[in-house]
C-alpha positions as CSV (number, residue, x, y, z in Angstrom):
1,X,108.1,-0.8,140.3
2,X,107.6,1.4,143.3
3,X,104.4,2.8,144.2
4,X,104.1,6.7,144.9
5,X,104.5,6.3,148.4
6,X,107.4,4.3,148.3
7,X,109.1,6.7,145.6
8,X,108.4,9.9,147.6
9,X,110.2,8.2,150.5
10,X,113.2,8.4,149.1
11,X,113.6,12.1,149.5
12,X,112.5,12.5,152.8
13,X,111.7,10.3,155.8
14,X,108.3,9.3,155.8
15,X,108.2,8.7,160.2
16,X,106.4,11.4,162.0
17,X,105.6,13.9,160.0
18,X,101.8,14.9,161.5
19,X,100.6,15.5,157.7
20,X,100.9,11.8,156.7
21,X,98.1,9.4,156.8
22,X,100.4,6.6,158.7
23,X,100.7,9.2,161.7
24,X,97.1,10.5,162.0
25,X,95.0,7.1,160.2
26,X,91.8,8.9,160.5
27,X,90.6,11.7,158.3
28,X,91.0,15.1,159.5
29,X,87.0,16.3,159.1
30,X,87.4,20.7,159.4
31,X,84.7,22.5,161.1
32,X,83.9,26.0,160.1
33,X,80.3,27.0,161.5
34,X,77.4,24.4,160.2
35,X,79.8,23.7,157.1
36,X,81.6,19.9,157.6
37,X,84.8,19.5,155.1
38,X,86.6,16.2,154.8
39,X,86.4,12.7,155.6
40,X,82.5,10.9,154.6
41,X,81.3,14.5,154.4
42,X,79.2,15.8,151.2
43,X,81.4,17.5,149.0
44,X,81.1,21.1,149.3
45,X,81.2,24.4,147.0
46,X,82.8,27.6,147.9
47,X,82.1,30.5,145.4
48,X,82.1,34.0,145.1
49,X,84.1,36.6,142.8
50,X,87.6,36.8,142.5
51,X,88.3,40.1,143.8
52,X,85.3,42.6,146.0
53,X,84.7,44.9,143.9
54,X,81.9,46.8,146.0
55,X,78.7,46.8,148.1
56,X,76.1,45.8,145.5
57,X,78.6,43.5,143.8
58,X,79.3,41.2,147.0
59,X,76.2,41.2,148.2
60,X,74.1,40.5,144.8
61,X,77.1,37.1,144.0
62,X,76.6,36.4,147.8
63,X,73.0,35.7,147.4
64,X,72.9,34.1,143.9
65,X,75.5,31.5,145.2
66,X,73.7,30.9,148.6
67,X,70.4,30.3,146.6
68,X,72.1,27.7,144.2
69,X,73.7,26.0,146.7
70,X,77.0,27.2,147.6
71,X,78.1,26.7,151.6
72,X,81.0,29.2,151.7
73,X,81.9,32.8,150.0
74,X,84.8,33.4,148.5
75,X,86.8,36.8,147.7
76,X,89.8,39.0,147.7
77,X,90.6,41.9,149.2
78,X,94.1,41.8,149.2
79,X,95.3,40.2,145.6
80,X,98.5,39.0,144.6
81,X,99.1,40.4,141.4
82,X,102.2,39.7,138.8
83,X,101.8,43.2,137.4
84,X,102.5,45.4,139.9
85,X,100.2,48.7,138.5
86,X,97.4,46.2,138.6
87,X,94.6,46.1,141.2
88,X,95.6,45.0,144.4
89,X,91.9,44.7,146.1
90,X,90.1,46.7,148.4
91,X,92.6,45.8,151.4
92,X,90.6,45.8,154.7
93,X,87.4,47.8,153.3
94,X,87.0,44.8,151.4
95,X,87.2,42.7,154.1
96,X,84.7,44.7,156.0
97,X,82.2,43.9,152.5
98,X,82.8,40.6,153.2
99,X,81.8,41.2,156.6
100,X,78.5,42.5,155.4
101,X,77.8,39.6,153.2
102,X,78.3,37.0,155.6
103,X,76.0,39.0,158.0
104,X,73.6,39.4,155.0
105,X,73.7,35.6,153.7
106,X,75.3,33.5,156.6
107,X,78.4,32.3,154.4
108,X,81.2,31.9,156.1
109,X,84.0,34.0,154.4
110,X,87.2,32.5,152.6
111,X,89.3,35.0,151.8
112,X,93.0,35.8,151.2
113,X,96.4,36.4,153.4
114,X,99.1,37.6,152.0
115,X,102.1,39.1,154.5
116,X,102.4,37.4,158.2
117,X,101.7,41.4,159.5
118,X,97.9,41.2,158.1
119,X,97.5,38.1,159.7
120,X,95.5,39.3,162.5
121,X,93.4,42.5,160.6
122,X,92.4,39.4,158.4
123,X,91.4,37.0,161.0
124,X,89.3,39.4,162.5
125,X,87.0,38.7,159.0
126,X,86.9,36.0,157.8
127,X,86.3,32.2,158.9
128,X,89.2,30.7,156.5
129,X,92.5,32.0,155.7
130,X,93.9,31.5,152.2
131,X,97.6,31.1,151.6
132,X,97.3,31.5,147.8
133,X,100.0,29.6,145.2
134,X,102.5,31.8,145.1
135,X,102.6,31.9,148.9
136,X,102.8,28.1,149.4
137,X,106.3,28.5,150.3
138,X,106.4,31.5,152.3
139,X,107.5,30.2,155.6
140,X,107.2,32.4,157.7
141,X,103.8,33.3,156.5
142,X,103.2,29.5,157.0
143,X,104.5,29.6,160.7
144,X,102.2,32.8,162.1
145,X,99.4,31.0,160.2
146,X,100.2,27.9,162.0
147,X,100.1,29.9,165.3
148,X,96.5,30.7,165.4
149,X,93.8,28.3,165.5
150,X,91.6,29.9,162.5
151,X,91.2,26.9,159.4
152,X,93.6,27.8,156.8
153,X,93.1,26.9,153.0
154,X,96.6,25.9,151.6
155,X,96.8,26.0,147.9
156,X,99.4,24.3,145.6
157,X,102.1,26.7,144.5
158,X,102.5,26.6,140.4
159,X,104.8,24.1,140.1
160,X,104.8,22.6,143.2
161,X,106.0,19.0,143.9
162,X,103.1,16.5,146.0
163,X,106.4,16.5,148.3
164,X,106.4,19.8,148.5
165,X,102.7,20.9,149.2
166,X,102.5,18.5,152.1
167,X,105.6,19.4,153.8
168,X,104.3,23.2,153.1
169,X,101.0,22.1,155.4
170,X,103.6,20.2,157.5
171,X,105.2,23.6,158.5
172,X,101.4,24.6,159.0
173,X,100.5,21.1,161.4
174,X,103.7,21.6,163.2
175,X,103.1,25.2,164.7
176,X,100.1,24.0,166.2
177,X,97.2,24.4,164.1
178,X,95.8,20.7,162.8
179,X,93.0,22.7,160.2
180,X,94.3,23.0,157.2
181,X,92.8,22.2,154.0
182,X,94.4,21.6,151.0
183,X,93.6,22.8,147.6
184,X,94.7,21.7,143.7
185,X,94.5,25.0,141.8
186,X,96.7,23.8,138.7
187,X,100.2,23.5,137.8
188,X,102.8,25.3,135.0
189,X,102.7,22.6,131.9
190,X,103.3,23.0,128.5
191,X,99.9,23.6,127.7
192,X,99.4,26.5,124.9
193,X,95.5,26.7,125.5
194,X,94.4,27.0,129.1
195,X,96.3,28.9,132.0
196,X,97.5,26.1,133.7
197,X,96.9,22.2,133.9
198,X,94.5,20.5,136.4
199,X,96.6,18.2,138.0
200,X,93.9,15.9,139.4
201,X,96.4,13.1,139.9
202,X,97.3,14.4,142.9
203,X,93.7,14.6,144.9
204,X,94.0,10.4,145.3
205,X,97.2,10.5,145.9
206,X,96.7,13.1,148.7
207,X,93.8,10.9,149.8
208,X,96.1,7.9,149.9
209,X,99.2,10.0,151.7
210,X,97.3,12.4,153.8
211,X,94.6,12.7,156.2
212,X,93.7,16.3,155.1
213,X,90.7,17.4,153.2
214,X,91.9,18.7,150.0
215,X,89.2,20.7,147.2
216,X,90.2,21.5,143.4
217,X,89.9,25.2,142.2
218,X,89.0,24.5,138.4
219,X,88.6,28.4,137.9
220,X,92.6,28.8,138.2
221,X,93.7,25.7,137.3
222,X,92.0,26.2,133.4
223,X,92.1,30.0,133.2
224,X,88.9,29.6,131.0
225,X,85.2,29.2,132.0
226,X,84.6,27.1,129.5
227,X,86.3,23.9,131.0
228,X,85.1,25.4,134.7
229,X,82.1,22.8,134.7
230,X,83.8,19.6,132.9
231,X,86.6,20.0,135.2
232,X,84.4,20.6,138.9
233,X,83.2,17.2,138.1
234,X,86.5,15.4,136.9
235,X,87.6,16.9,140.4
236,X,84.5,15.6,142.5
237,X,85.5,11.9,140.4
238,X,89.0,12.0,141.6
239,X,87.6,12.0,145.2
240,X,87.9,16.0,145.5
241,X,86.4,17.4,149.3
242,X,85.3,20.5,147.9
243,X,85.0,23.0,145.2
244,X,86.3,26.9,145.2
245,X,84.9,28.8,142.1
246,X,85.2,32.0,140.7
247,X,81.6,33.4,140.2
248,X,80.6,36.6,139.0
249,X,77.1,39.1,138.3
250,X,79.0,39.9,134.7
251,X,81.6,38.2,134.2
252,X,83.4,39.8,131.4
253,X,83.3,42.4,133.8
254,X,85.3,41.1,136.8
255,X,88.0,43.3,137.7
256,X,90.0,40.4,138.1
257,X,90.3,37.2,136.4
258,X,87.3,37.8,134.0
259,X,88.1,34.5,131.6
260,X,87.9,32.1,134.1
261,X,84.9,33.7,136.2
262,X,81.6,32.0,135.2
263,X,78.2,33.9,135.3
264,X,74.9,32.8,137.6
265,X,73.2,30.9,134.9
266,X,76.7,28.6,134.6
267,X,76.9,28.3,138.2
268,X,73.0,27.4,138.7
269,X,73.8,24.4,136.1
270,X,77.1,23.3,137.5
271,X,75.4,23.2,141.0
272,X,72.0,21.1,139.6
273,X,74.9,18.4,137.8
274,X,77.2,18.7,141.2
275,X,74.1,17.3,143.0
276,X,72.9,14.9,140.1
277,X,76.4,13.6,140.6
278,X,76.7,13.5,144.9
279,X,73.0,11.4,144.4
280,X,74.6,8.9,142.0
281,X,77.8,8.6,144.2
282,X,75.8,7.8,147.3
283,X,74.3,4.6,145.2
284,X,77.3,3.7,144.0
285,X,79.9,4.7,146.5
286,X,81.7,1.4,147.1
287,X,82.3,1.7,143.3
288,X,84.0,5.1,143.3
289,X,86.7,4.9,146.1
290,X,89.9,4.4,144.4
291,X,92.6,5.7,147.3
């Protein structure tokens, strides 16, 4: 029977495509201020709200996450939204909050891009662009993100093939910009009880194909807080670079994305596990590799 890589090959050529492990052998390690993602590197956690609300709210979920242990800050300001009458985020007064809070906190900022015109008014913000799942095959939002050396965070679209996600960073790679980081946010299934399904599968298999980083966002990919914590450490298992988490002062009161947004005391006991877990992997590390 024919392993994943040999299966994938028969639907494209494998030969010089500057995403694939066999063309670049070394991890690709992305630098974004102090904060080291990829490769050997600890495994890090980017948090924050799903949408900036305001002032008080950024600022107070900017702290809280810092002091628990988070390295980056995540938010919207410009949201994609399947309901058109719903909030669409704060546009660039919520990118100047952001501003504030990584001027207040020193968190480097991870926030959203949605049209190739915003490119630059977003770039002026923050330290990663995020080309969210429904965008994962919007090319030319893809090329003008490949034109600009700023680290991009590419997630996989809904029901993306592994085929398709890497080729989408290809379009990314081949423009010019080699930081891109790859993220598992869940996929379509038949599941009746949570949002979407965790495909976790696909972090070794990216470690195995790829030399980019690649995180797991268990806040989309279960759509309930609930499984938030279980699934952060099935991810950091699978060999996961990273975390991006949906965090919130009151979470029921999120604007956006309230049943998958977990409150401080959840996130101050993910984090304390998330570090029990990085000290065990370190003594057992030659145990845990499976790509």
């Amino acid at each position: 029977m024919k392993n994943f890589e040999q299966q994938w090959s028969i639907d494209i050529p494998l030969d010089g495509l500057q995403v694939l492990r066999r063309e670049h052998p070394e991890d690709t390690i992305i630098q974004i201020g102090d904060v080291r993602i990829g490769g050997e590197c600890e495994p890090i956690v980017i948090a924050g709200p799903c949408s900036v609300e305001n002032e008080e709210q950024i600022l107070t979920i900017a702290q809280t996450v810092k002091q628990h242990g988070a390295k980056m800050l995540r938010g919207g300001a410009f949201k994609p939204r399947t309901n058109p009458h719903s909030f669409q985020g704060l546009g660039e007064e919520g990118l100047k909050l952001l501003q504030i809070a990584r001027e207040e906190t020193g968190l480097p900022i991870v926030t959203e891009v949605m049209d190739p015109r915003d490119i630059e008014l977003v770039a002026r913000y923050a330290d990663v662009l995020q080309i969210g799942s429904r965008n994962m095959q919007n090319f030319p939002l893809l090329k003008t993100v490949g034109g600009i050396q700023k680290p991009v965070l590419l997630k996989r679209g809904m029901a993306a093939t592994l085929e398709e996600f890497l080729l989408s960073a290809e379009y990314i790679l081949s423009e010019g910009n080699p930081n891109v980081i790859l993220c598992e946010r869940g996929i379509r299934s038949f599941s009746d009880f949570s949002r979407n399904t965790l495909d976790l599968n696909i972090v070794p298999a990216i470690k195995h194909l790829s030399h980019l980083p690649i995180i797991v966002d268990p806040s989309h990919g279960t759509g309930l807080r609930e499984l938030v914590n279980p699934m952060s450490l099935a991810a950091l298992a699978a060999g996961a670079d990273g975390l991006i988490i949906e965090v919130h002062s009151h979470p029921d009161e999120s604007i956006t994305d309230a049943f998958q947004t977990i409150g401080f005391e959840q996130f101050s006991q993910l984090m304390q596990t998330i570090n029990h877990f990085i000290e065990w992997q370190k003594l057992h590390a030659s145990t845990t590799t499976v790509y």
